[in-house]
C-alpha angles and dihedrals in degrees: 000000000000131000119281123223118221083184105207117125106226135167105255122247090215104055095004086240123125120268141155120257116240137174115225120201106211117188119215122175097336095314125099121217128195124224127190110226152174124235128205125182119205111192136276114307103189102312105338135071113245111227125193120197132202119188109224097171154313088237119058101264123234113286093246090065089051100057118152108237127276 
């Protein structure tokens, strides 16, 4: 199953930089489990795009932790 994108730029509550929101499906042992993250591109490194990704919570997080950017 691919990623889905909640689309929505936000400041991360990890390292405070802006970043998307993205949902990431991991499968364990036949089950699929859903992870709310935040994704931050870097920039291109030869001929890929480099992606760093912060874990902020299986549970949507508090709005609050979820603010757009001022």
């Amino acid at each position: 199953m691919p990623e889905q994108h909640v689309s929505k730029v936000i400041k991360c509550p990890v390292c405070g930089r802006l970043g998307s929101v993205q949902i990431k499906s991991i499968p364990v042992k036949g089950r699929v489990y859903h992870y709310l993250y935040v994704a931050h591109y870097d920039g291109l490194h030869g001929q890929t795009r480099k992606v760093r990704w912060h874990y902020i919570g299986k549970k949507r997080p508090d709005r609050a932790k979820l603010s757009s950017p001022e």
